[in-house]
C-alpha positions in Angstrom: 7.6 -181.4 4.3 7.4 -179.5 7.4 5.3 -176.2 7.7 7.8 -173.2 8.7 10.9 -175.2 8.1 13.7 -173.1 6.9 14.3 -175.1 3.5 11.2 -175.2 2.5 11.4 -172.4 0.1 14.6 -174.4 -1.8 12.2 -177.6 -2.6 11.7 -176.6 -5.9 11.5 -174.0 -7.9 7.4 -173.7 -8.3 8.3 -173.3 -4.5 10.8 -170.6 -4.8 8.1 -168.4 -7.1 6.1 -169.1 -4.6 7.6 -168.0 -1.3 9.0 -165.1 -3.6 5.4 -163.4 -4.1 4.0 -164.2 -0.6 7.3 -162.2 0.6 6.2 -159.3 -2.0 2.8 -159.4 -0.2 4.2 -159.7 3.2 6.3 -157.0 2.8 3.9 -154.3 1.4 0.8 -155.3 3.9 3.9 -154.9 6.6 4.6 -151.2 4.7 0.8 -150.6 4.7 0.1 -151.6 8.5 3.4 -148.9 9.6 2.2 -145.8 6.9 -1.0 -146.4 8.3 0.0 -146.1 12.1 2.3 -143.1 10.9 -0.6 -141.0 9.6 -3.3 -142.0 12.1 -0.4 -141.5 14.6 -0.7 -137.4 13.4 -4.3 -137.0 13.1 -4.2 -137.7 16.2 -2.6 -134.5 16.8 -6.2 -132.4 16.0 -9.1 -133.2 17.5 -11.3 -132.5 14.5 -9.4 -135.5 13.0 -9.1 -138.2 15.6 -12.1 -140.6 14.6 -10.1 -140.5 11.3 -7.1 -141.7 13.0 -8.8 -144.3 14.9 -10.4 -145.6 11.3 -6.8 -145.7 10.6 -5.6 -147.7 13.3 -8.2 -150.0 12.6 -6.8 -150.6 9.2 -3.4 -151.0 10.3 -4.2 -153.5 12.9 -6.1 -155.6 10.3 -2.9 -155.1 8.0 -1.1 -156.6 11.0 -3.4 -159.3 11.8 -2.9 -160.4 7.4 1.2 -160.9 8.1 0.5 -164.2 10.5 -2.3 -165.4 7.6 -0.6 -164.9 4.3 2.5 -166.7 6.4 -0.1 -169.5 6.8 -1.8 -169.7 3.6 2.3 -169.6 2.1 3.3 -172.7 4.6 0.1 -174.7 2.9 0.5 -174.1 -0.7 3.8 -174.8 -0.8 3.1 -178.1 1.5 0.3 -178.6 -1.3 3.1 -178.7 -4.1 5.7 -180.6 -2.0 5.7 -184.2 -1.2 2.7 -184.8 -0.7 3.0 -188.5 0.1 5.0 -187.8 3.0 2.6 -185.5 4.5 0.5 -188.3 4.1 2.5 -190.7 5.5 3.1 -188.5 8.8 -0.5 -187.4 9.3 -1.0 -191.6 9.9 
């Protein structure tokens, strides 16, 4: 099984459950990184609340920084639960 390959998700369906909940998570750090950026976007707008808005920014750039893991750690289990034997056999 190749990591990223478009029918990966279709192997099975252990696979399918899988790639179903790391979407869920995907999509609600991706919701958490833009609300984030939205409000630290507008405290921005006072100065009295600015280091607020840069504590915020942080936290939406690490939110952004999770979308490229959680894609990761998804390509790995689901190569963990695919054919393994063929992984094997490529890695020779």
């Amino acid at each position: 099984m190749k990591l990223f390959h478009p029918g990966n998700p279709n192997r099975s369906e252990e696979a399918q459950r899988l790639y179903a909940a790391f979407e869920v998570w995907y999509t609600l750090v991706d919701f958490a990184a833009a609300a984030l950026f939205v409000v630290g976007s507008v405290l921005f707008l006072w100065e009295r609340t600015t280091t607020t808005g840069t504590v915020l920014f942080i936290v939406g750039s690490v939110c952004f920084a999770l979308k490229p893991t959680l894609r990761l750690v998804r390509e790995l289990r689901m190569a963990r639960i695919g054919d393994t034997e063929d992984l094997a056999q490529r890695a020779e």
